[in-house]
N, C-alpha and C positions, 0 to 999 in steps of 0.2 A: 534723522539718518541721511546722510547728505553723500550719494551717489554717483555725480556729477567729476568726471576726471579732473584732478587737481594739476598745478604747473610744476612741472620737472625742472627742478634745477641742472645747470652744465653738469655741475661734479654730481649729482645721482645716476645723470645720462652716460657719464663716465667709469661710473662705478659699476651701473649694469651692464654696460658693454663689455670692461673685462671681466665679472664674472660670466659673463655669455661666452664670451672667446676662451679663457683660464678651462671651463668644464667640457668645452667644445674642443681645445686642443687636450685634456688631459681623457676623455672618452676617446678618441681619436689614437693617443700615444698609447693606455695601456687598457682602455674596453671598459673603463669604468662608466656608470651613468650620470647621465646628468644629474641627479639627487645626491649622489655622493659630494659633488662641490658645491653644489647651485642651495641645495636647502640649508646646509650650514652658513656658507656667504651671505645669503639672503637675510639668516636671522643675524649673523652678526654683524655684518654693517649696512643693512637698509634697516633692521630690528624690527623684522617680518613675524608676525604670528609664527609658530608650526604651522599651522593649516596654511597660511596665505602662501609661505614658501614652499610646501608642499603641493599646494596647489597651482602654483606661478612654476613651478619645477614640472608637473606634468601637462599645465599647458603647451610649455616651450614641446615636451615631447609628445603632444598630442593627436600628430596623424602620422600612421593607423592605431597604435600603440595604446594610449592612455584617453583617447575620446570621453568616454563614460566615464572614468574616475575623476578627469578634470571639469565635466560638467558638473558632478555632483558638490566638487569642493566649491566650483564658480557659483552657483545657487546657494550654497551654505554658508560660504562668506559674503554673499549679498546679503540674503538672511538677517545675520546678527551684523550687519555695518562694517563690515573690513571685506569690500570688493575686491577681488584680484584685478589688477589695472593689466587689458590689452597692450597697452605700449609699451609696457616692460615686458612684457610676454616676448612681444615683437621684438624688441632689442635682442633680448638675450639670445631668441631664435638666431637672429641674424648670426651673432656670433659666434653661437654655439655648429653653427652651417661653418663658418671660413674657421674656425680654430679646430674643428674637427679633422677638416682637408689637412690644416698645417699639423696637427699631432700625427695623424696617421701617415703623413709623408716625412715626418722625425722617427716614429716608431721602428719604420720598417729599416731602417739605417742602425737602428740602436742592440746588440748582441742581447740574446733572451735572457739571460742570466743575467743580467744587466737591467733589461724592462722587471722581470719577475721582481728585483729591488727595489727599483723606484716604486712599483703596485702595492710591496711591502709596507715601506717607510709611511706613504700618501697613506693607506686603511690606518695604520698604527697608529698617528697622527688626528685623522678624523675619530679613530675613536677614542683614542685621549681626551678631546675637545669635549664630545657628545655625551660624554660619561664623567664632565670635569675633574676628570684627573688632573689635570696641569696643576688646578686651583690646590689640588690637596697634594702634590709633593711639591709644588712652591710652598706651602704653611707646613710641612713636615720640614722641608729645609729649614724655614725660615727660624721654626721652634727650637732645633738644634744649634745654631747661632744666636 
């Protein structure tokens, strides 16, 4: 089990930083958490565990907030060999600090009936994903054609 931080490519360094900024200005715009964008992102294009995402999602929110639940996931993906890596923690932090600044100084410009929809669309959306809907009304389309 090999422990030892690996080397981050440009484009992973890139990929965590808009998801850090993406969750950071959409918490920010309409109060959603970080886990709402950050744990799906993570498993879909880093192709993060659950746990590691879940875990790399409550570090980023770690103080005061989620302390205990992100050590226990950090010890339990040491554990069984899928460490949560510090430096993506750190990135994403970073981001999720200036895109939070930038959502909530868009938010407060944006008429509430207006935010209430976009809050809408964005849950609708994640839970389409999270519950592969997509996958099964693209193959009920597809059956009917």
């Amino acid at each position: 089990m090999n422990l030892q931080p690996r080397n981050m490519a440009t484009q992973e360094i890139i990929i965590i930083a808009v998801i850090g900024l993406s969750a950071g200005i959409l918490s920010g715009l309409i109060g959603v958490g970080g886990g709402v964008i950050m744990v799906p992102a993570l498993v879909f294009f880093l192709h993060y565990s659950q746990h590691q995402a879940q875990g790399t999602s409550l570090g980023v929110l770690s103080l005061p907030v989620a302390a205990l639940a992100f050590l226990n996931y950090y010890q339990e993906c040491r554990k069984v060999g899928t460490p949560l890596d510090l430096r993506v923690i750190g990135l994403l932090a970073a981001g999720f600090v200036v895109g939070g600044y930038l959502g909530s100084s868009m938010a407060v410009r944006i008429d509430k009936d207006i935010l209430k929809k976009i809050f809408a669309v964005i849950m609708l959306y994640t839970a389409f994903k999270l519950l592969d809907w997509d996958k099964l009304i693209f193959k009920w389309i597809k059956a009917i054609f």
